[in-house]
C-alpha positions as CSV (number, residue, x, y, z in Angstrom):
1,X,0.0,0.0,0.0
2,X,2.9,2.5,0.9
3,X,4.4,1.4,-2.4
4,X,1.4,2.4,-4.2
5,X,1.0,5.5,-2.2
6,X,4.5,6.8,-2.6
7,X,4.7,5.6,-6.6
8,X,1.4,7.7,-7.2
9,X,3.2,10.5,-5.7
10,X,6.1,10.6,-7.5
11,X,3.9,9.9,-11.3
12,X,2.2,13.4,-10.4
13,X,5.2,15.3,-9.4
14,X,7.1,13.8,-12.8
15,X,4.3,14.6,-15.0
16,X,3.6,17.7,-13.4
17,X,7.2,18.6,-14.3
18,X,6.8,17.4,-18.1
19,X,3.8,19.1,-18.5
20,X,3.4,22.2,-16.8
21,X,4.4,25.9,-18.3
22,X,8.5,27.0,-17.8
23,X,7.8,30.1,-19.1
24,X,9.4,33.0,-17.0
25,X,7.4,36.1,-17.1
26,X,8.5,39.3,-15.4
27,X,5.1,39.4,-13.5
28,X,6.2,36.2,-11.9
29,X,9.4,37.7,-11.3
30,X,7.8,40.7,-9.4
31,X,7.8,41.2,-5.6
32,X,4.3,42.7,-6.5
33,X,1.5,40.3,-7.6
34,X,-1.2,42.7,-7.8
35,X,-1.1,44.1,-11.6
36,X,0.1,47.5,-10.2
37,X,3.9,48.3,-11.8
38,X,6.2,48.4,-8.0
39,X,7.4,52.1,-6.9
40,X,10.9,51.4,-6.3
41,X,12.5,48.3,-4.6
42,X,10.9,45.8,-2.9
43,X,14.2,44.8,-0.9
44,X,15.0,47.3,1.5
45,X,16.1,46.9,4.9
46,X,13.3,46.4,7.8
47,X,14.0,48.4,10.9
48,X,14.7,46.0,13.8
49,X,12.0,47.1,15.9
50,X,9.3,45.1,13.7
51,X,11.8,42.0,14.5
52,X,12.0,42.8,18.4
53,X,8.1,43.2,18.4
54,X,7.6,39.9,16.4
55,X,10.1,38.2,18.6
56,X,8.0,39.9,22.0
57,X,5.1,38.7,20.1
58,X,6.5,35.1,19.5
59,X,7.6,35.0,23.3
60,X,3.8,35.8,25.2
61,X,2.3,33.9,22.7
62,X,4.7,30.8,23.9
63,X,3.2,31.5,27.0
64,X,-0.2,31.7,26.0
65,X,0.3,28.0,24.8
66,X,1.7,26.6,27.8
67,X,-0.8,28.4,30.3
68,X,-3.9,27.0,28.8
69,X,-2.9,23.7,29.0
70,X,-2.1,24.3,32.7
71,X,-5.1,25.4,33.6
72,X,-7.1,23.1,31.9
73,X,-5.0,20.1,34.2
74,X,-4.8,22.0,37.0
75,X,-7.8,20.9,38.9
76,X,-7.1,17.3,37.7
77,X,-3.8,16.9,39.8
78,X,-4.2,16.2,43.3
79,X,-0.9,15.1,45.0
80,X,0.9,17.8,43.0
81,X,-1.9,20.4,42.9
82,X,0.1,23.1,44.7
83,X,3.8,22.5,43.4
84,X,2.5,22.9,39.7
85,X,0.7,25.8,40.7
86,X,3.6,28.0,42.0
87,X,6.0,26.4,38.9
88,X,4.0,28.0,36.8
89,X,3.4,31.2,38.7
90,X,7.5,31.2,39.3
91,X,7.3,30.6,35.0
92,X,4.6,33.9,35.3
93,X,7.5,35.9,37.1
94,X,10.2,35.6,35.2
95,X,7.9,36.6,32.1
96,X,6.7,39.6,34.0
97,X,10.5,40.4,35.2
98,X,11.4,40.1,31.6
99,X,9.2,42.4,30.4
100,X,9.7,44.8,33.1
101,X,13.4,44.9,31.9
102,X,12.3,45.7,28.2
103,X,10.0,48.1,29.2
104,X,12.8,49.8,31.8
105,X,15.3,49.5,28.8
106,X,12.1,51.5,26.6
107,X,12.7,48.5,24.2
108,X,9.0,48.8,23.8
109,X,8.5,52.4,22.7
110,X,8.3,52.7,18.8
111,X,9.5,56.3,18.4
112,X,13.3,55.6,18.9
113,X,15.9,56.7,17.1
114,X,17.5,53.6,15.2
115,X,20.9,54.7,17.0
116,X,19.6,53.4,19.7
117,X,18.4,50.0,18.9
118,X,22.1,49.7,17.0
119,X,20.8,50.1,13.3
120,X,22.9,51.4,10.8
């Protein structure tokens, strides 16, 4: 069955490859799929404060996923009711302490100059 399965597979991808357009157009080419001709370059350099807010944003949302299935056990756990409680309120506190230090550094205020973040 994984024979047929996988031999299937690769017939599609092979004839896919035999039959399908190669044809390079610039509108595939373009950064810009929307019909509209691009002002300028598409590659320019992001400021790093989008990357520190998506990292930020990566980081609570971490915590987002391990709180809810903690909460949802919680109750279940009886022996260990109280030790998995404060774990995850010690987990809480160093989250908090961390943003704290972002917040004292002003890490979260978007009006900086880029100097400051260490742009160039």
């Amino acid at each position: 069955m994984l024979v047929v399965a996988v031999g299937f597979a690769a017939v599609n991808i092979i004839l896919s490859y035999l039959v399908g357009k190669r044809k390079i157009h610039s509108e595939k080419l373009s950064p810009y799929e929307c019909g509209m001709p691009p002002i300028g370059s598409a590659r320019i350099r992001f400021p790093i404060k989008f990357y520190l807010i998506g990292m930020l944003f990566i980081i609570f949302d971490i915590e987002a996923v391990f709180l809810y299935p903690w909460a949802a056990v919680l109750k279940s756990i009886k022996s260990y009711g109280a030790f998995v409680f404060y774990e995850m309120v010690v987990f809480i506190i160093i989250l908090l302490l961390g943003l704290l230090y972002l917040w004292k550094r002003k890490a979260l205020e978007w009006e900086k100059s880029s100097e400051e973040f260490g742009e160039t």
